[in-house]
Structures are given as C-alpha cells and as structure tokens.
C-alpha positions as CSV (number, residue, x, y, z in Angstrom):
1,X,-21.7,-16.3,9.7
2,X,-19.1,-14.8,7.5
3,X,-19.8,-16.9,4.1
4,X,-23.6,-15.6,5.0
5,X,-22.0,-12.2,5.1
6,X,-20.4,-12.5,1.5
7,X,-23.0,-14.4,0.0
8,X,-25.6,-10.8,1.1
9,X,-22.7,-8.4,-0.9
10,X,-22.8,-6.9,-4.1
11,X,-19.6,-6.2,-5.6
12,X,-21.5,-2.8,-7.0
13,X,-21.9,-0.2,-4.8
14,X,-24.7,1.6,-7.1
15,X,-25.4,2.1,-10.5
16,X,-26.3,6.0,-12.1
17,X,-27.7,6.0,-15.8
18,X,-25.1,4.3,-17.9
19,X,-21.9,4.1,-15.4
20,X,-22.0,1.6,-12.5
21,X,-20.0,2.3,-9.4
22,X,-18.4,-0.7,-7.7
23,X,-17.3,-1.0,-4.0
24,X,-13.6,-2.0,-5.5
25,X,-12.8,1.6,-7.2
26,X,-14.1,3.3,-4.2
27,X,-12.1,1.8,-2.0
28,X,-8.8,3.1,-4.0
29,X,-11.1,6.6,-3.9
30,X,-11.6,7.0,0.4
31,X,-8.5,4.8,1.0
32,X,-6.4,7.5,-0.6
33,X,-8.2,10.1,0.9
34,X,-8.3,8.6,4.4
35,X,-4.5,8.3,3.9
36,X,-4.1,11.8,2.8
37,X,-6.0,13.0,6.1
38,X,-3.9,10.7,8.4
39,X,-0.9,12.2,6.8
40,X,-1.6,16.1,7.1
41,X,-2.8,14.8,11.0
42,X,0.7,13.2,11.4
43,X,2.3,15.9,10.0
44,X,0.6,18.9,11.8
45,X,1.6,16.7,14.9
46,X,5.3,16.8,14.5
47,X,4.9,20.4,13.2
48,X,7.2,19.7,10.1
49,X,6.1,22.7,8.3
50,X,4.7,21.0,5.6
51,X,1.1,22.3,4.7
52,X,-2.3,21.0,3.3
53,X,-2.0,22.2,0.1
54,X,1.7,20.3,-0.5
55,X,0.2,16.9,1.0
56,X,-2.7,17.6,-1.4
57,X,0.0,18.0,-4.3
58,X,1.7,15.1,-4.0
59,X,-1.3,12.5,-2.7
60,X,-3.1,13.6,-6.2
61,X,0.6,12.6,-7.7
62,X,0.9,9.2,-5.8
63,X,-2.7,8.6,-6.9
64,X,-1.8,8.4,-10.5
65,X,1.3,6.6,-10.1
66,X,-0.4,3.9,-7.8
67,X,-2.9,3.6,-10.4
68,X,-0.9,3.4,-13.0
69,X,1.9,1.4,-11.3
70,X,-0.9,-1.4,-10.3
71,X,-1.8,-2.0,-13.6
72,X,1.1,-1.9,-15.1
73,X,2.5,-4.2,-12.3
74,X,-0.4,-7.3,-13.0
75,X,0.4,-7.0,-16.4
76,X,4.3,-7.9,-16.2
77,X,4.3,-9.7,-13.1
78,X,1.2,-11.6,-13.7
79,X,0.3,-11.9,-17.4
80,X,2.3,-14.5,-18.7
81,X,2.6,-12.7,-21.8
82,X,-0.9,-12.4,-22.5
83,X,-1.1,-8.5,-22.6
84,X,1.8,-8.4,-25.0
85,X,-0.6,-10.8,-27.5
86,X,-3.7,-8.4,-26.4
87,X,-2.2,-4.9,-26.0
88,X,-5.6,-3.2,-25.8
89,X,-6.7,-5.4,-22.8
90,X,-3.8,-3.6,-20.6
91,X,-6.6,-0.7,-20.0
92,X,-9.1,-2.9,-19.6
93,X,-9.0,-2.5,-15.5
94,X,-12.6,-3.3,-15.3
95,X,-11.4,-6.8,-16.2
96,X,-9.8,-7.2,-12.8
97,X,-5.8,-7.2,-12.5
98,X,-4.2,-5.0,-9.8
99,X,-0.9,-5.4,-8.3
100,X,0.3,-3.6,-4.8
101,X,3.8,-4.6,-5.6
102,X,3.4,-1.8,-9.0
103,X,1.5,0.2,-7.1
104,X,4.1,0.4,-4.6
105,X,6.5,1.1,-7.0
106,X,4.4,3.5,-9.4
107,X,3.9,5.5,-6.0
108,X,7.2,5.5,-4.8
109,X,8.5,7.0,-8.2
110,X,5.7,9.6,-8.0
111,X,6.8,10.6,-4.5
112,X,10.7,11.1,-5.2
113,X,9.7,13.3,-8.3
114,X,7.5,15.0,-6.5
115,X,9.8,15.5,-3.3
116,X,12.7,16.4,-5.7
117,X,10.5,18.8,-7.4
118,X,9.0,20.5,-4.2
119,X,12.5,20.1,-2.3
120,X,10.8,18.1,0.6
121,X,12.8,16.2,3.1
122,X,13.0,12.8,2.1
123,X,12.9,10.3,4.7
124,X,10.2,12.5,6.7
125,X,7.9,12.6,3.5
126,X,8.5,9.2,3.1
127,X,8.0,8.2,6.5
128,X,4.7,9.8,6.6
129,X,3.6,8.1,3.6
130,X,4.4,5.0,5.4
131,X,2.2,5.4,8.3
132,X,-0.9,6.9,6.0
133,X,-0.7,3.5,3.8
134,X,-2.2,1.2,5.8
135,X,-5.9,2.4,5.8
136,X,-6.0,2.2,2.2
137,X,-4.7,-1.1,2.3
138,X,-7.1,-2.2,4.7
139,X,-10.1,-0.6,2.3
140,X,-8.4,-2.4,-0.8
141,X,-8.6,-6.0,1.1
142,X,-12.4,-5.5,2.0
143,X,-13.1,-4.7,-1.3
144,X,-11.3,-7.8,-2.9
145,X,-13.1,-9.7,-0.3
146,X,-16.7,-8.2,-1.5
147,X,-15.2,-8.7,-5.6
148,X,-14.9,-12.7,-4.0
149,X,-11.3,-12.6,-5.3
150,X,-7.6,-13.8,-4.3
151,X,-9.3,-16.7,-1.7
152,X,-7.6,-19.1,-0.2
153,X,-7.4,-22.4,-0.3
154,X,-9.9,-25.2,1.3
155,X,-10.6,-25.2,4.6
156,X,-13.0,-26.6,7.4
157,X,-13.1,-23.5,10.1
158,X,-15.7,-22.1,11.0
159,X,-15.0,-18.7,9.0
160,X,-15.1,-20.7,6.0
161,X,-15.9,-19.1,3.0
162,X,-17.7,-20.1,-0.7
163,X,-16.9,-18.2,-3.1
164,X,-18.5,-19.7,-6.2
165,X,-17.3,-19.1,-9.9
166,X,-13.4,-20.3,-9.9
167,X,-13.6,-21.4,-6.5
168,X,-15.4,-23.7,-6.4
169,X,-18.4,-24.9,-4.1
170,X,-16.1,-26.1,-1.0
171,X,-15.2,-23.1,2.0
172,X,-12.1,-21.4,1.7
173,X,-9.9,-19.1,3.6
174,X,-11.0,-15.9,3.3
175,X,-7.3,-14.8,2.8
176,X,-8.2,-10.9,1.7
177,X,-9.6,-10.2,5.6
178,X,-6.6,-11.9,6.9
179,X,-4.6,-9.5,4.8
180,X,-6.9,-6.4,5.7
181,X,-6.0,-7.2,9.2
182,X,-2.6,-7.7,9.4
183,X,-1.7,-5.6,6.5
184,X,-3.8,-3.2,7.3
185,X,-6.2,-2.8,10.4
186,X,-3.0,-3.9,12.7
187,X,-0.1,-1.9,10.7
188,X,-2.4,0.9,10.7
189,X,-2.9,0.9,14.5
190,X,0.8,0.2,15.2
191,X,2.4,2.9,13.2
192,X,0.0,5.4,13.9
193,X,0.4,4.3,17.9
194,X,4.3,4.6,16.7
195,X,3.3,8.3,15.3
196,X,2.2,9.7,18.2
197,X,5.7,9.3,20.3
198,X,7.6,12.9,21.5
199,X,9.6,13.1,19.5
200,X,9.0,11.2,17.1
201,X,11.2,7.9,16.3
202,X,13.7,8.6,13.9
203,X,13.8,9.4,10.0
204,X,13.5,6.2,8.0
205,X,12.1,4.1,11.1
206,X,8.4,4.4,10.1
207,X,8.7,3.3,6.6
208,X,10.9,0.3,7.5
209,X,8.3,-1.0,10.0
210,X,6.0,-0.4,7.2
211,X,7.8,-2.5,4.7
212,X,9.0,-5.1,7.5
213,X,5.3,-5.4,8.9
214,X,3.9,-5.4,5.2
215,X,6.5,-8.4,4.5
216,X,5.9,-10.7,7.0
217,X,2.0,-10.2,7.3
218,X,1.5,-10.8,3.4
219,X,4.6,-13.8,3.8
220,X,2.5,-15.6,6.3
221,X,-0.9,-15.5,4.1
222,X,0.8,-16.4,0.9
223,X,1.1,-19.8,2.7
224,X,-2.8,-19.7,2.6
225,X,-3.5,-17.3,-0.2
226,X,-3.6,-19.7,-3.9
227,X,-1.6,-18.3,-6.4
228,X,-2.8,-17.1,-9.1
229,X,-4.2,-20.1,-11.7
230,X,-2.1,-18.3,-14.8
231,X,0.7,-19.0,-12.9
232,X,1.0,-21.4,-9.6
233,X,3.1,-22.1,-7.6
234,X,7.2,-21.2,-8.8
235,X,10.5,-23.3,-8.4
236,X,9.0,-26.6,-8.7
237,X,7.3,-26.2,-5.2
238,X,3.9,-26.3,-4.3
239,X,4.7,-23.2,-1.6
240,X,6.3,-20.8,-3.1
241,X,3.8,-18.0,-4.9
242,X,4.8,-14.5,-6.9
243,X,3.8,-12.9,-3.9
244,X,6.3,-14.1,-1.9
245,X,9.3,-13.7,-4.7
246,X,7.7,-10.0,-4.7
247,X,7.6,-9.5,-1.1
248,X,11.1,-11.2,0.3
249,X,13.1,-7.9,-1.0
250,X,10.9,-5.6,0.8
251,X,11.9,-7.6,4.1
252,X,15.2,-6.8,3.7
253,X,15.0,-3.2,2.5
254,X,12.7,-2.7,5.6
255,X,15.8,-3.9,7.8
256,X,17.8,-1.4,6.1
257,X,15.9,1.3,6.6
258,X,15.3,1.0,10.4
259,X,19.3,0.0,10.7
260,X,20.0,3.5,9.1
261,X,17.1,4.7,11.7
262,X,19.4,3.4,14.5
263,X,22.6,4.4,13.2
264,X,22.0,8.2,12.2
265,X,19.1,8.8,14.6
266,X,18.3,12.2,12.5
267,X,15.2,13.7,13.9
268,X,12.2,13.9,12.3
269,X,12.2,17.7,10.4
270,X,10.1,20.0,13.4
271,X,9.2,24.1,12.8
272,X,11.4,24.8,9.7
273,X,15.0,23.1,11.5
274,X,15.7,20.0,9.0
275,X,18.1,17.8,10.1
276,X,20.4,16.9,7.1
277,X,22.3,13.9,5.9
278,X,25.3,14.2,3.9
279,X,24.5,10.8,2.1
280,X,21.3,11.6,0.6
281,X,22.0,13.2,-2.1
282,X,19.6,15.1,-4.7
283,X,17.4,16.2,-1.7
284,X,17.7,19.9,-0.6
285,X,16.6,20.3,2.7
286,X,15.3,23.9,4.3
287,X,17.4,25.4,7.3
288,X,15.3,26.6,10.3
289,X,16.1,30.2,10.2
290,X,14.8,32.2,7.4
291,X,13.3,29.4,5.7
292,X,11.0,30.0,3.0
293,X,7.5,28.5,3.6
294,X,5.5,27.8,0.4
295,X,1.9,26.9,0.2
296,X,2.7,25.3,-3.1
C-alpha cells in the first residue's frame, strides 16, 4: 500500500510558465510558517509579552539562516571536497543537498543575533523555537519521502518501499516517514502537550527535550537510514553514518540544557516580570514594572 502510495507522487507540486514548484521547497515554505503560528500560540499562552510582529521578525531571520545554514552544511559535511573543485554548484540547491545539522546551526546563529539585537530573553525564545520545530520537520521528512530520497536499506515488511533510480528495484525502508514520525509528528505532539502545562516547565527544559528527542529518534534510524554513497559508513564500521557523528553532541547538549532546567528552575518570562540569570551574559532582560513594550 505505501510503495503504491509513492509510486502515484510527483515530486512537483505544479508547474506556472517557466518556474516549476516542487512539493520539497514548499515544505521549508508552510513548515516555517506553521512553526511561526505554533510559536506566537505558545507564546500568547504563557503571556510572555512578546508580540506578532517580533516572532514575525525573527522567523523571517531564522528562515534565511536555515536556508543558508542547510546548504552550506551538505556542502562541508557531505561533499567530500567536491564543491571546493565546483564552487558554482554550491547554489545549485535544485541539485538536491540539504543538511538539518547546518540548518540547525545557521538558525541558531540567526536567533542569538536576533535575540541580542531585540534584547529578548534567551532561554524562553529559545525554548519556544524548540517546541515550533517539529512541524517543519515533519513537512521536510514527507517531502524527502515524495523527492524518493535518503531510503533505507533492503527490507521484506510489508511497508516496503521501491524507490527506483539509485535504489535500486528491491523494497526499502522508507526511513524519511520513520523520521517524520519520530522526529517530528511525535516531538511535535509531546512538546506542544509539554507547552500547555501551568506554568510552564522551566527555561531551557523545552529545547533540551527537543535536542534529546531529536537525538535519539534520528540515532535509532541512522541504524536503518544508508549513508550517503559519497561517503559510507565512518571508522571502519559498517554502522556508524555522518548522521550519527552529527547527532551524538546534540544528546549531550540536550542533557545539559534540562540539567540547568532542574537546577535553576527560572520561570518561563510571564506579563513583562523576566526572571534573570546571572550566568547568561550578553542577554538583557526587561523588569516587570515599567517595562517598555515594543512592537518592533
């Protein structure tokens, strides 16, 4: 049922005049705009102060620097060198090669700026960013699965799918729903199940569930998931992928962040009254009376 499912897609969503639309760029489109809505939601709910028009500013922001930090990620973590013997094929996107690992980090760069710029409170900016992620995530995974992309290896269940082209003709595991799942469908539901707790849990807890949910869930389908053919498998082994090398330090920076959760237990910023932390520096943080509210 599910390799007759694939074999009825089209990775192209529409085609008008000259340009031709595909299902993969508008899933980076409504996955960043579903996250954006989830996050002014979220963020109305704990009545942190912070208004459309900031999440606005700073999802446009993340935008680029996911973009950018995708790309920019395949072509150092993935390209063997290639795109430094073919420099103009590093904006060739329409070739294929994204990375979350550089879009993760292109978006985490864009937020600080833009926090440090704005003077948002860190961890609660950071945490809602955290809980929004998921559905984008889950939007990306479909739209690998439609592109017939990042399968997994041969296997004889039922779910089985054939790919074609560099697949091959035998089923495989359809390793991009299994990620859309986990990574996404399920993180989504827990965090956002997580969200809607009075109070809230404490700053830094949501984004270390993210990246401790993230970790294990894409950990578990690397085992599945085949590397990619430029590079295989890493350290001699015929188990350990890039993805996992990528992944492993996000376990443990997860752990971090929801053992600083525990240990501080600073409540999420509510109405204007920011709770503060001596240790993060470079963040100014608005008092509850006479703070100034900005639209910007």
């Amino acid at each position: 049922m599910l390799n007759s499912l694939y074999q009825s897609l089209d990775p192209v969503a529409f085609t008008a005049g000259p340009f031709t639309v595909r299902w993969y760029g508008l899933s980076y489109v409504f996955g960043i705009l579903l996250a954006a809505i989830i996050c002014v939601r979220t963020a109305r709910r704990w009545k942190t102060g912070i208004t459309l028009d900031t999440v606005l500013t700073f999802t446009i922001v993340c935008a680029v620097g996911i973009i950018v930090g995708a790309r920019l990620g395949y072509v150092l973590f993935y390209g063997e060198g290639y795109y430094f013997m073919h420099p103009e094929k590093i904006l060739a996107t329409s070739e294929g090669g994204m990375s979350f690992h550089g879009g993760l980090i292109g978006m985490t760069i864009a937020l600080l700026i833009t926090i440090r710029v704005m003077k948002l409170p860190l961890l609660t900016v950071v945490d809602l960013a955290a809980i929004s992620a998921p559905i984008a995530l889950l939007l990306v995974r479909c739209a690998n699965f439609v592109n017939g992309e990042l399968w997994g290896a041969v296997t004889d269940a039922p779910w089985g799918v054939v790919f074609g082209g560099g697949a091959g003709l035998e089923p495989r595991h359809p390793t991009q729903l299994y990620e859309a799942a986990l990574e996404g469908l399920l993180l989504s539901v827990v965090l956002n199940v997580l969200a809607r707790k009075r109070p809230p849990l404490p700053q830094g807890s949501y984004i270390g569930i993210f990246l401790v949910g993230y970790g294990v869930a894409r950990i578990a389908v690397e085992f599945v998931r085949l590397p990619d053919q430029q590079i295989g498998y890493l350290f001699g082994t015929d188990w350990v992928t890039m993805g996992m090398v990528l992944t492993a330090p996000m376990l443990l920076v997860g752990a971090g962040f929801i053992a600083y959760a525990i240990k501080r237990r600073l409540p999420q910023v509510s109405g204007g009254s920011v709770a503060t932390d001596p240790d993060i520096e470079g963040v100014q943080l608005q008092e509850a009376d006479g703070a100034k509210k900005s639209d910007e």
